[in-house]
N, CA, C and O atoms as a GROMACS GRO file, in nm:
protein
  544
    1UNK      N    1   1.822   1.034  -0.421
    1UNK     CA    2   1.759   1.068  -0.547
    1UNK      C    3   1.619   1.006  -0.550
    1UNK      O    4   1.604   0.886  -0.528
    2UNK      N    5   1.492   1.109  -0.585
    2UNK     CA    6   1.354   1.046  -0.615
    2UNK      C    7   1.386   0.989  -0.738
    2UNK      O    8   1.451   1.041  -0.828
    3UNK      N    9   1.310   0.828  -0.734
    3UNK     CA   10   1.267   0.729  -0.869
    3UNK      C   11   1.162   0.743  -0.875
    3UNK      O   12   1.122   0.706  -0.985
    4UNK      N   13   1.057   0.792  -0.791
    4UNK     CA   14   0.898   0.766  -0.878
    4UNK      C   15   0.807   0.831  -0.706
    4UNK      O   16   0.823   0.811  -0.585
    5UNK      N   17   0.721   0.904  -0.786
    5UNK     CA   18   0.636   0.930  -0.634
    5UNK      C   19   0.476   0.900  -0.698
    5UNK      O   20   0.439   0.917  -0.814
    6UNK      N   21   0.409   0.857  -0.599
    6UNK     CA   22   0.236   0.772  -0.643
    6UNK      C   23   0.163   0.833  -0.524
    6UNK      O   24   0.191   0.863  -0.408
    7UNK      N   25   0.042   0.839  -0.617
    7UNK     CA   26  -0.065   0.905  -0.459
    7UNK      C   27  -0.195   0.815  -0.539
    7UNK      O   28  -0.195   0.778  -0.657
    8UNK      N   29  -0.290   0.796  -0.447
    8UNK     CA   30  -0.375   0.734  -0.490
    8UNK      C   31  -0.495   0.771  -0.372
    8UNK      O   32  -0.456   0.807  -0.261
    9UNK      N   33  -0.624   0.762  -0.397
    9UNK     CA   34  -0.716   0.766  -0.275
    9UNK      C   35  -0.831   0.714  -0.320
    9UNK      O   36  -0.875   0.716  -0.435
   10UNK      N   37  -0.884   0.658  -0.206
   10UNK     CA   38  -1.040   0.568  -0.184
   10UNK      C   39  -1.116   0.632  -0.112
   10UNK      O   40  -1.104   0.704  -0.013
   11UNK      N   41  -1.254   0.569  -0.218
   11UNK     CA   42  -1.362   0.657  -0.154
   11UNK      C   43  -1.397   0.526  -0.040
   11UNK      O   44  -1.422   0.413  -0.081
   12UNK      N   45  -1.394   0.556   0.090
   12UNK     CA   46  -1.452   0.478   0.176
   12UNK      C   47  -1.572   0.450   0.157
   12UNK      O   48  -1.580   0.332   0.193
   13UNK      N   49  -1.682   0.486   0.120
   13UNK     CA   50  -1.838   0.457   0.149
   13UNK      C   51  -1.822   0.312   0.019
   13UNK      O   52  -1.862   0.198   0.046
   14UNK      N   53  -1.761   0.347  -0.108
   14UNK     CA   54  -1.721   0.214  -0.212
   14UNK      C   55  -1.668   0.089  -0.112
   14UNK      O   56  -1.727  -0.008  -0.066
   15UNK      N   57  -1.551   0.131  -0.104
   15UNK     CA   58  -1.424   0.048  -0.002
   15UNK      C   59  -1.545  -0.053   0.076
   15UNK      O   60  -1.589  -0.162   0.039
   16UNK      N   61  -1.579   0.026   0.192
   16UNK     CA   62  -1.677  -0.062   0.299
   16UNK      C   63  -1.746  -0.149   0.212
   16UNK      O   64  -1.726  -0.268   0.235
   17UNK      N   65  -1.838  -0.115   0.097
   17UNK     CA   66  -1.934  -0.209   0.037
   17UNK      C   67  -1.818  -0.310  -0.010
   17UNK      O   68  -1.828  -0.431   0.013
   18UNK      N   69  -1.751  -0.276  -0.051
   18UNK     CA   70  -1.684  -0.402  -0.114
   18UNK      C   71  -1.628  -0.496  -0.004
   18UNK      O   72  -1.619  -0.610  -0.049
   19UNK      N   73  -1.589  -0.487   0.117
   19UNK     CA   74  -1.541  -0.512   0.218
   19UNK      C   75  -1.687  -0.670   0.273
   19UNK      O   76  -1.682  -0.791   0.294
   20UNK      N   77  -1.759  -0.598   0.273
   20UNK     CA   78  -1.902  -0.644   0.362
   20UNK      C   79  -1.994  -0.716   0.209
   20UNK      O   80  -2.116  -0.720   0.216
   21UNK      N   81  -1.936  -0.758   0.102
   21UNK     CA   82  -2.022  -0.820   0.016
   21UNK      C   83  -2.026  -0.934   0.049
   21UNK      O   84  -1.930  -0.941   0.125
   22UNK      N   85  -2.088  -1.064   0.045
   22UNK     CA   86  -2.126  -1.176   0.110
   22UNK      C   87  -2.000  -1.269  -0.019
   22UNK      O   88  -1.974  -1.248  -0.138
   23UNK      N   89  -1.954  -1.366   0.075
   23UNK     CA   90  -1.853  -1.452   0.004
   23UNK      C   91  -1.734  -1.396  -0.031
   23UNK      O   92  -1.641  -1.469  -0.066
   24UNK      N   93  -1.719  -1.248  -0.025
   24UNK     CA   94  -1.578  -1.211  -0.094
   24UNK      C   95  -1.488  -1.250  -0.055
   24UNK      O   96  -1.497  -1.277   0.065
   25UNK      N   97  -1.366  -1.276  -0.112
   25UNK     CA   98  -1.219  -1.259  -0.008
   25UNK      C   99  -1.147  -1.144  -0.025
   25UNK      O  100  -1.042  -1.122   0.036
   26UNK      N  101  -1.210  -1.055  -0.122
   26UNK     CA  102  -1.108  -0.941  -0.141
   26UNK      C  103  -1.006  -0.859  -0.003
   26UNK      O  104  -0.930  -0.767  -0.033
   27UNK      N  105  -1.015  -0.894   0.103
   27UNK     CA  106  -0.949  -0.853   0.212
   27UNK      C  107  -0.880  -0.935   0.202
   27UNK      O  108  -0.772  -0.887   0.168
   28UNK      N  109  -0.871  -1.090   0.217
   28UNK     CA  110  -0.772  -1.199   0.262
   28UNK      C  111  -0.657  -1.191   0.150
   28UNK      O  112  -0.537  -1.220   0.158
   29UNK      N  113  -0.736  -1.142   0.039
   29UNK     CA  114  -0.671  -1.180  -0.109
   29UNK      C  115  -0.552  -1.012  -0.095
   29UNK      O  116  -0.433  -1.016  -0.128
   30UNK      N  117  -0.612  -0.898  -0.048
   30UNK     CA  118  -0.523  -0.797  -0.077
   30UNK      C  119  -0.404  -0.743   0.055
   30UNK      O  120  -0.300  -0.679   0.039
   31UNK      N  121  -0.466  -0.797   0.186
   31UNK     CA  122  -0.375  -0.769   0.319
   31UNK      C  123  -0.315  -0.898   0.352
   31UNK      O  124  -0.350  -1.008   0.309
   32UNK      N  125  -0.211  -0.869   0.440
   32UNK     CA  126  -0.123  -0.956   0.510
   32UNK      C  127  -0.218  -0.971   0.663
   32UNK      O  128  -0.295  -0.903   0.732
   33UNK      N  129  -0.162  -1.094   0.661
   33UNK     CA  130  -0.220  -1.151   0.777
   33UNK      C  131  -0.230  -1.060   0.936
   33UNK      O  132  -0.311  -1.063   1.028
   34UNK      N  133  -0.060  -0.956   0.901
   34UNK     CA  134  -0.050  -0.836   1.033
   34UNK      C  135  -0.112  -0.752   0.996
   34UNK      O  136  -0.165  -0.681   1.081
   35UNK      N  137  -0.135  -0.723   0.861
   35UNK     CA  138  -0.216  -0.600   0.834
   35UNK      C  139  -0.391  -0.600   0.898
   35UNK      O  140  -0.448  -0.514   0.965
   36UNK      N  141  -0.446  -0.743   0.841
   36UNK     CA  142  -0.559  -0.785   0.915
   36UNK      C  143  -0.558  -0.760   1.064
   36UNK      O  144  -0.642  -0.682   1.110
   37UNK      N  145  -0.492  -0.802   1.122
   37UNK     CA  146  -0.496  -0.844   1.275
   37UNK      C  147  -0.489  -0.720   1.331
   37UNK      O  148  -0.569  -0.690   1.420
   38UNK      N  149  -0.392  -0.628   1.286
   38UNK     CA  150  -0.387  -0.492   1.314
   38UNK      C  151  -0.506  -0.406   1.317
   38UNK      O  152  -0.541  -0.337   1.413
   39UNK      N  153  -0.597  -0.422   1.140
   39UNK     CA  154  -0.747  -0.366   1.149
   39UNK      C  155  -0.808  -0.434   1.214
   39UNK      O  156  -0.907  -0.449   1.143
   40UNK      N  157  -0.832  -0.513   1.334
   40UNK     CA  158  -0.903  -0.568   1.379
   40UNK      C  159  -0.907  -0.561   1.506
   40UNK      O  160  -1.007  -0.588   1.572
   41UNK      N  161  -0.761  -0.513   1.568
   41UNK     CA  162  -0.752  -0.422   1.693
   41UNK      C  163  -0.777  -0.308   1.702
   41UNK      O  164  -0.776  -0.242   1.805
   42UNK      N  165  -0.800  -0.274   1.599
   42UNK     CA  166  -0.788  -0.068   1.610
   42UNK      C  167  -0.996  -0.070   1.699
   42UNK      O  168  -1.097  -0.139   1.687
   43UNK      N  169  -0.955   0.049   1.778
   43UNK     CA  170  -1.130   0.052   1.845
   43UNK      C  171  -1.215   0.064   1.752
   43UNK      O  172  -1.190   0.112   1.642
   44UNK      N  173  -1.319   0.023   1.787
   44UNK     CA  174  -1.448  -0.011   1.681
   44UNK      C  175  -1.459  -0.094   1.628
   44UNK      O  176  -1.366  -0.174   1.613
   45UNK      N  177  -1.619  -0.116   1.560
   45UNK     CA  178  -1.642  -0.231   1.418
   45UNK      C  179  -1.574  -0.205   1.309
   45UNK      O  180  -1.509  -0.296   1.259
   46UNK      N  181  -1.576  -0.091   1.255
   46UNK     CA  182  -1.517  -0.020   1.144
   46UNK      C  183  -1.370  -0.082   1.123
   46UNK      O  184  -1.292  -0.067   1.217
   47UNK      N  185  -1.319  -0.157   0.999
   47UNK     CA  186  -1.232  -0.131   0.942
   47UNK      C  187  -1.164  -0.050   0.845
   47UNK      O  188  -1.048  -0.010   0.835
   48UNK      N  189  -1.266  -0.037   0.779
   48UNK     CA  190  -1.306   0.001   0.619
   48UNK      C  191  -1.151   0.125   0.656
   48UNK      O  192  -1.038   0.108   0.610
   49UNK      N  193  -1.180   0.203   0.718
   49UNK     CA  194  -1.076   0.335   0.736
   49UNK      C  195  -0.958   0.327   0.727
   49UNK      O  196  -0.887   0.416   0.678
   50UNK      N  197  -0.909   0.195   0.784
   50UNK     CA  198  -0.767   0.156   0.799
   50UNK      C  199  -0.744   0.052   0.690
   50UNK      O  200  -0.630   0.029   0.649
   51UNK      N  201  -0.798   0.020   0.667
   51UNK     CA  202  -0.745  -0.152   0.554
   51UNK      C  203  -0.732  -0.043   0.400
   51UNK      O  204  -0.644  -0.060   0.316
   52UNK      N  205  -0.853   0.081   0.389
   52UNK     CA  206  -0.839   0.121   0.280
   52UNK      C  207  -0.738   0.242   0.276
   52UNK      O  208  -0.693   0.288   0.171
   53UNK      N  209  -0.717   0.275   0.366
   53UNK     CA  210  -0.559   0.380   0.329
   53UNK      C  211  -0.446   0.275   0.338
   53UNK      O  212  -0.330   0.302   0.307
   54UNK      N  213  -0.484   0.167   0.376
   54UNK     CA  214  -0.350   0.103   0.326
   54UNK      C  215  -0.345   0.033   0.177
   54UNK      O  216  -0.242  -0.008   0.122
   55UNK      N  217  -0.474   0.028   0.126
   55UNK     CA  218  -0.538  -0.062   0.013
   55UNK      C  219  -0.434   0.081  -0.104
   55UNK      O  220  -0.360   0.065  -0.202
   56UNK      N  221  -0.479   0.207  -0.028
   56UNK     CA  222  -0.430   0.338  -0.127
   56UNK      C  223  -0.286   0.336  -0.093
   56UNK      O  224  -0.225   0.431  -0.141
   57UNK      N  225  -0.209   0.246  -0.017
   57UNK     CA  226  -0.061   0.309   0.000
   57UNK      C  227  -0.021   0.199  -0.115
   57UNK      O  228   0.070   0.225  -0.194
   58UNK      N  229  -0.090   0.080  -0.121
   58UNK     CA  230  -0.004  -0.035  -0.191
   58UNK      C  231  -0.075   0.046  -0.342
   58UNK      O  232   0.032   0.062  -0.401
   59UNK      N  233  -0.150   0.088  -0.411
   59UNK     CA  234  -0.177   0.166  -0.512
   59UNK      C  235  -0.064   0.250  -0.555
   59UNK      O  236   0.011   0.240  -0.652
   60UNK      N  237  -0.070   0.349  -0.443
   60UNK     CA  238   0.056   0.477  -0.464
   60UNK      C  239   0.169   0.388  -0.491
   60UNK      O  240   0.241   0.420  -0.586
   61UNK      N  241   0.201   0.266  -0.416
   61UNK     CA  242   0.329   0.240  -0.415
   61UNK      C  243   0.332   0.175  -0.594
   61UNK      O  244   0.428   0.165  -0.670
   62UNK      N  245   0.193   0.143  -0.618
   62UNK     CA  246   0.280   0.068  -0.742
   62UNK      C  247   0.285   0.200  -0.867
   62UNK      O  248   0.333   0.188  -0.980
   63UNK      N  249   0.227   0.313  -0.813
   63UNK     CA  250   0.195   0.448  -0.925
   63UNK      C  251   0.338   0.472  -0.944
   63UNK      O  252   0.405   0.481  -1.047
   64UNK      N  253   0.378   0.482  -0.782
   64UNK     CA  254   0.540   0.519  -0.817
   64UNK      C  255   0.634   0.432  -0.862
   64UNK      O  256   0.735   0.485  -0.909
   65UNK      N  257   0.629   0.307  -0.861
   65UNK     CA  258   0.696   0.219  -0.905
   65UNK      C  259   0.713   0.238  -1.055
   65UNK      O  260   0.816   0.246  -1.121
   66UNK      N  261   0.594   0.243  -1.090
   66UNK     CA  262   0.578   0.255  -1.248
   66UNK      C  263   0.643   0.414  -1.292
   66UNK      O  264   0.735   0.399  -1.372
   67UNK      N  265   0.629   0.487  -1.276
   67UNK     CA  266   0.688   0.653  -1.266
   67UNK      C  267   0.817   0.626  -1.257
   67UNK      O  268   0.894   0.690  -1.330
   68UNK      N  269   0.873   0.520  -1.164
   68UNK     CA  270   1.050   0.508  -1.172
   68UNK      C  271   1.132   0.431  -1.259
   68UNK      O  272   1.252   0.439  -1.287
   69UNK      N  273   1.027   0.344  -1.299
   69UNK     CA  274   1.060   0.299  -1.490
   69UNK      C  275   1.033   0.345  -1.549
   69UNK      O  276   0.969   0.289  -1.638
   70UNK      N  277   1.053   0.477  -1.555
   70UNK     CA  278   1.085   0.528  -1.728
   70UNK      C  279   1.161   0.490  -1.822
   70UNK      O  280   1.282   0.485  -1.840
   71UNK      N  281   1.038   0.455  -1.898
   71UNK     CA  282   1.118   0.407  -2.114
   71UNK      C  283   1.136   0.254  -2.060
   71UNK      O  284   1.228   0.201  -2.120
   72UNK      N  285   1.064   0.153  -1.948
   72UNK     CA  286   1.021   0.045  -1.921
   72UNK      C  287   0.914  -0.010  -1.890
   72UNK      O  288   0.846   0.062  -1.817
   73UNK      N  289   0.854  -0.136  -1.919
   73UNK     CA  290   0.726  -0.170  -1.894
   73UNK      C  291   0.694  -0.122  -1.760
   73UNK      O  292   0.788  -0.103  -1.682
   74UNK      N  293   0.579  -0.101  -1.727
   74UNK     CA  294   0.531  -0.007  -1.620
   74UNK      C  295   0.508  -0.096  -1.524
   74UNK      O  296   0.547  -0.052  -1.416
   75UNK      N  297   0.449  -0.231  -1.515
   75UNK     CA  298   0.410  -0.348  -1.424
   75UNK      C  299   0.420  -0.450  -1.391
   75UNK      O  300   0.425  -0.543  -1.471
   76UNK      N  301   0.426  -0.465  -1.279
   76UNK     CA  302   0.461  -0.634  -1.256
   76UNK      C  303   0.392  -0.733  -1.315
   76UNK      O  304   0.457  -0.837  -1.327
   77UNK      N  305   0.313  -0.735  -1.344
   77UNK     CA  306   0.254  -0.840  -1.404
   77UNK      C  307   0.204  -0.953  -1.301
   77UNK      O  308   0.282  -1.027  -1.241
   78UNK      N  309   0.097  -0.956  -1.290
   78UNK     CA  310   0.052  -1.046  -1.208
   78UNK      C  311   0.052  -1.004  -1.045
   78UNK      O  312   0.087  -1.089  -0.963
   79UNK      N  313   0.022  -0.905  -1.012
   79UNK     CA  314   0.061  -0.848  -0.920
   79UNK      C  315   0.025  -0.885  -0.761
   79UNK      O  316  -0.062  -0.831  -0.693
   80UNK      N  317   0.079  -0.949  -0.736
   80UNK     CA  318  -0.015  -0.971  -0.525
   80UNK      C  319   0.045  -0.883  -0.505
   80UNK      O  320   0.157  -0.843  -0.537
   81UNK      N  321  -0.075  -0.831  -0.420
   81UNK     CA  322  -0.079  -0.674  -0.314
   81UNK      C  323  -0.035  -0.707  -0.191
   81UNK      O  324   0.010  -0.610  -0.130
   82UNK      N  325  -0.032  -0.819  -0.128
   82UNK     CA  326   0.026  -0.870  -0.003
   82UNK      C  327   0.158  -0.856  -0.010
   82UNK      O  328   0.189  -0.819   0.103
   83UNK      N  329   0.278  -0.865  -0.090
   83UNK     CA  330   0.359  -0.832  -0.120
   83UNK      C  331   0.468  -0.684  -0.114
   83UNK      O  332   0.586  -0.660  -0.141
   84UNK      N  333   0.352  -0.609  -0.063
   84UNK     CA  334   0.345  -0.475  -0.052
   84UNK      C  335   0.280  -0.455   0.094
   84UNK      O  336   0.166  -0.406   0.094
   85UNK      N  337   0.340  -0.487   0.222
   85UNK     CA  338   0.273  -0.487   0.318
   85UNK      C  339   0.283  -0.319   0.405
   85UNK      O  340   0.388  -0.256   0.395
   86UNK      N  341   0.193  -0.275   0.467
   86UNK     CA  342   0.170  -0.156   0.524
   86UNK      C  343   0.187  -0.167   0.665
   86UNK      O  344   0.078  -0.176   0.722
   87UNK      N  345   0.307  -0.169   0.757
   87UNK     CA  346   0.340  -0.193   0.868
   87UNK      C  347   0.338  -0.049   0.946
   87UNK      O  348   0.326   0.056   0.884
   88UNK      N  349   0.354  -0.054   1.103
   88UNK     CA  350   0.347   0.048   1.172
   88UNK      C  351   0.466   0.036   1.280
   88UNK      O  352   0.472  -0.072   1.338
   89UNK      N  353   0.562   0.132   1.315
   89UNK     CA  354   0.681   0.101   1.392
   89UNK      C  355   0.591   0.135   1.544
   89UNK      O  356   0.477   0.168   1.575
   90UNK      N  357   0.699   0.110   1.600
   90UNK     CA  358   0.650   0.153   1.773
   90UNK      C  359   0.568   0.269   1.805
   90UNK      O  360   0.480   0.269   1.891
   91UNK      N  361   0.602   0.379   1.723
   91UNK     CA  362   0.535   0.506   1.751
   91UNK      C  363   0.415   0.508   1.682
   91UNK      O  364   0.348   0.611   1.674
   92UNK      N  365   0.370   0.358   1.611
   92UNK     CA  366   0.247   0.366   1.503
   92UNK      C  367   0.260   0.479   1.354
   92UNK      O  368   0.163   0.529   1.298
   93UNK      N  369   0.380   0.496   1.322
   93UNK     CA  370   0.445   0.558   1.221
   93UNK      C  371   0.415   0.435   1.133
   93UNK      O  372   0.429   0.321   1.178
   94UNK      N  373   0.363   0.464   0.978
   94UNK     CA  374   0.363   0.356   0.873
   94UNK      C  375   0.470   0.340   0.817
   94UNK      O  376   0.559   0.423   0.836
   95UNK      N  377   0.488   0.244   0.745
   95UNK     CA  378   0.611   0.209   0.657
   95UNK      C  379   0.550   0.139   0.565
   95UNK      O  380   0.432   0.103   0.566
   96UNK      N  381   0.674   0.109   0.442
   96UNK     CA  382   0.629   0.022   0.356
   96UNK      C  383   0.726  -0.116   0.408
   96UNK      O  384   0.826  -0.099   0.478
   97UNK      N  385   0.688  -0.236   0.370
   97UNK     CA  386   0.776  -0.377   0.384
   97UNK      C  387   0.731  -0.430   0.287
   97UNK      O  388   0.613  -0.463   0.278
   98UNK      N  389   0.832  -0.451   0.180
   98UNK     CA  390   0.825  -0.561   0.026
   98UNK      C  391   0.830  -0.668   0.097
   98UNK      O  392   0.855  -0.675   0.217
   99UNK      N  393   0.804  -0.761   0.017
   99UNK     CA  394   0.820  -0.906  -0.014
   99UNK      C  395   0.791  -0.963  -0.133
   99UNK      O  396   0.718  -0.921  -0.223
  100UNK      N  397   0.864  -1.077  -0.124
  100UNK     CA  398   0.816  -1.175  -0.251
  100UNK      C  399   0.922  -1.060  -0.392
  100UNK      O  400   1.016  -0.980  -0.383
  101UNK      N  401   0.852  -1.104  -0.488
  101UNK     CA  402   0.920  -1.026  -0.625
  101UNK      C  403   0.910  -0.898  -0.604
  101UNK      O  404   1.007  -0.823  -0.614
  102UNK      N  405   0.789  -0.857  -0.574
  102UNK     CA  406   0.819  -0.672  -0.566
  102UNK      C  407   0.961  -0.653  -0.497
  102UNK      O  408   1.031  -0.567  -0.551
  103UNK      N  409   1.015  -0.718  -0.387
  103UNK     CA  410   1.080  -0.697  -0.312
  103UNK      C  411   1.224  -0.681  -0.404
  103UNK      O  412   1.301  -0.586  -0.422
  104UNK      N  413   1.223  -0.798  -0.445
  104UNK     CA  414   1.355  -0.830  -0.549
  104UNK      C  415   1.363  -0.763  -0.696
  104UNK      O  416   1.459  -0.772  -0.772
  105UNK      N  417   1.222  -0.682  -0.723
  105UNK     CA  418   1.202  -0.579  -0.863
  105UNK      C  419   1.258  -0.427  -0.735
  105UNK      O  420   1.354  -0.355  -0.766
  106UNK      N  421   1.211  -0.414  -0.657
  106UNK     CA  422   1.296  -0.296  -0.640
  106UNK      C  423   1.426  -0.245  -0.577
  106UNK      O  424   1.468  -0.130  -0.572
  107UNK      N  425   1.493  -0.382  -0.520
  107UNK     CA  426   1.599  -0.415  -0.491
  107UNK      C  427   1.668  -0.357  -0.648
  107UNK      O  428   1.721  -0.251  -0.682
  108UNK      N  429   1.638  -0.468  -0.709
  108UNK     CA  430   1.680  -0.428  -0.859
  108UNK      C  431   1.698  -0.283  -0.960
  108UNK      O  432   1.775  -0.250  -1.050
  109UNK      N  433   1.578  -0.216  -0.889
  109UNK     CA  434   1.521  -0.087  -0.965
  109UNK      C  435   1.636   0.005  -0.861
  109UNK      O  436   1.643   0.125  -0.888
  110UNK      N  437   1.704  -0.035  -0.773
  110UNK     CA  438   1.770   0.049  -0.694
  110UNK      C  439   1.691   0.136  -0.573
  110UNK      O  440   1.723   0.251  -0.544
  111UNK      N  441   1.599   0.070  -0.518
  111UNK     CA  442   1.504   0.146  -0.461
  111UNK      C  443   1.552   0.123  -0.273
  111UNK      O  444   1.553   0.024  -0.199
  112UNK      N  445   1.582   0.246  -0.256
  112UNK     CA  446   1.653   0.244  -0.057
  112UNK      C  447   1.565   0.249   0.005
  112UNK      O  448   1.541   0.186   0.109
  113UNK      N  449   1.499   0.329  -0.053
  113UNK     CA  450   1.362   0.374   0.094
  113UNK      C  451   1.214   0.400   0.004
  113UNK      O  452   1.214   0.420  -0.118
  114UNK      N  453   1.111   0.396   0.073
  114UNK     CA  454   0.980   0.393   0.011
  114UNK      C  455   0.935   0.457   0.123
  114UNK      O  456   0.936   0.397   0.230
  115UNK      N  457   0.895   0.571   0.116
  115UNK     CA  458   0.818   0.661   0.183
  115UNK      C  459   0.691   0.657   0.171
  115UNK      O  460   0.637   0.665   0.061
  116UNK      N  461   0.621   0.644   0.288
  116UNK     CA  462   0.474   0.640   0.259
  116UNK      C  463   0.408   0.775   0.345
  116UNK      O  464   0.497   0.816   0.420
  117UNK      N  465   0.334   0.825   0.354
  117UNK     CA  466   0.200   0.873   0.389
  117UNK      C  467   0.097   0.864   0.387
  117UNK      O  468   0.063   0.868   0.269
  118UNK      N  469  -0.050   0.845   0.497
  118UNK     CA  470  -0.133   0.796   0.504
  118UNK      C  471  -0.239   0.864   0.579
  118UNK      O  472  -0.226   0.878   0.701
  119UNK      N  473  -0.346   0.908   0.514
  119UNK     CA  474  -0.462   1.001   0.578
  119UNK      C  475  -0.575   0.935   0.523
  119UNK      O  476  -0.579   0.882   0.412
  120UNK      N  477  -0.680   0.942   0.618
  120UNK     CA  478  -0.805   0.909   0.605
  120UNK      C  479  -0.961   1.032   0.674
  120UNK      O  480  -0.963   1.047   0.797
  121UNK      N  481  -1.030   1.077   0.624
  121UNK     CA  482  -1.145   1.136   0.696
  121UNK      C  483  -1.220   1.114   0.576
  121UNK      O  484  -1.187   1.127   0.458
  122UNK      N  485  -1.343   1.072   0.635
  122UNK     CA  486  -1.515   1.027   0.585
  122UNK      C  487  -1.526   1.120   0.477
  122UNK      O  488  -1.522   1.233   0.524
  123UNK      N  489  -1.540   1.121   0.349
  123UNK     CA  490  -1.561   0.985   0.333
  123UNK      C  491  -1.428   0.985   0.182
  123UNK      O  492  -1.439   0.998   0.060
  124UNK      N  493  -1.321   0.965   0.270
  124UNK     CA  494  -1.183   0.941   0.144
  124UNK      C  495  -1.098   0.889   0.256
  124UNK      O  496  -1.095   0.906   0.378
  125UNK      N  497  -1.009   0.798   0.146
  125UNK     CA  498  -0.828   0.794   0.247
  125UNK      C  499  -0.768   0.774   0.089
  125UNK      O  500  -0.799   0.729  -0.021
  126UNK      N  501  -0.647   0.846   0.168
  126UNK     CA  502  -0.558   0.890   0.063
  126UNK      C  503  -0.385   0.828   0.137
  126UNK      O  504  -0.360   0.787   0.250
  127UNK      N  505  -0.318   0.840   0.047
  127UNK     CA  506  -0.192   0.764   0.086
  127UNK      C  507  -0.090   0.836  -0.034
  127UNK      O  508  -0.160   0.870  -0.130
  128UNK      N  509   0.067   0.872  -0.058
  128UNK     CA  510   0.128   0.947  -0.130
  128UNK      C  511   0.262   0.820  -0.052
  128UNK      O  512   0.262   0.763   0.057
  129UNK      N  513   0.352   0.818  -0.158
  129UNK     CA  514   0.462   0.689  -0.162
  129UNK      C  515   0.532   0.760  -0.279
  129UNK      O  516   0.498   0.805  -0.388
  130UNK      N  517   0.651   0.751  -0.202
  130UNK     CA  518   0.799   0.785  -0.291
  130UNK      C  519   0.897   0.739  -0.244
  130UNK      O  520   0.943   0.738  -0.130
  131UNK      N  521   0.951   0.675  -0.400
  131UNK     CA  522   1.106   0.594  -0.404
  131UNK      C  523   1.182   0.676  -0.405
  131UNK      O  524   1.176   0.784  -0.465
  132UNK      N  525   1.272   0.634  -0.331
  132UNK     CA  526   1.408   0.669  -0.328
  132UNK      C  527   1.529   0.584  -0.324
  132UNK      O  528   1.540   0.531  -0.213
  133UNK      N  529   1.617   0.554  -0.401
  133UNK     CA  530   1.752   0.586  -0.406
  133UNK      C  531   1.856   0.629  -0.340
  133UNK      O  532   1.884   0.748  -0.323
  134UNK      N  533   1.932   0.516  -0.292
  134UNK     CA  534   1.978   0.603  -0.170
  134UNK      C  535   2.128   0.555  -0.248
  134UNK      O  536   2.166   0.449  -0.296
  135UNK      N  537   2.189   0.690  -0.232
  135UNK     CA  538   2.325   0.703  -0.298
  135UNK      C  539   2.397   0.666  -0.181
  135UNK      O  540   2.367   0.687  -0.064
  136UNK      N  541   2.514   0.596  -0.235
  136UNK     CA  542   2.673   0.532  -0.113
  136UNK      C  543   2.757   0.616  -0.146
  136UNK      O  544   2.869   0.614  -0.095
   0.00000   0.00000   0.00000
């Protein structure tokens, strides 16, 4: 059974500036340490492409989160985005991996699987995430 589906997308040419502003941490503050290390192997200087379709999957994921509480407060409150990590299996297929409270709010919310999708071309990335419910 679908609980909630979220799409969200970034304009990359924004994304990069915010990425490359002098002093920020907004990267350290919104990715996991594999998520980093990961944009940092992919070929090229360029991250901006990859950190921000994942920046749009942890978005989607919380659009749908909120969509699967219906007639309940919509948000976590206080939200770390690290918590919401954007992993890749062997075949470089994405996934979602909770942690922390999100993990244990959708444990709770009944949530089996979190489907993600993830596209990027100049100058957007877009990402679409749906809960599911997985009936026994």
């Amino acid at each position: 059974m679908i609980l909630g589906v979220g799409i969200d997308v970034v304009h990359l040419g924004g994304f990069r500036e915010q990425l490359g502003e002098p002093g920020t941490n907004f990267a350290e503050g919104t990715f996991t340490a594999g998520e980093l290390r990961t944009a940092k192997s992919r070929p090229g200087d360029d991250m901006a492409p990859h950190l921000a379709v994942r920046y749009a999957a942890k978005e989607a994921f919380v659009k749908a989160w909120s969509s699967a509480r219906r007639g309940l407060a919509p948000t976590f409150g206080g939200l770390d985005l690290r918590e919401i990590e954007i992993v890749n299996d062997a075949w470089k297929r994405p996934a979602i991996r909770l942690h922390g409270r999100v993990a244990g709010a959708a444990e709770s919310l009944g949530v089996g699987n979190a489907h993600v999708s993830l596209s990027h071309d100049e100058p957007f990335a877009a990402a679409t995430v749906i809960l599911e419910r997985v009936e026994q």
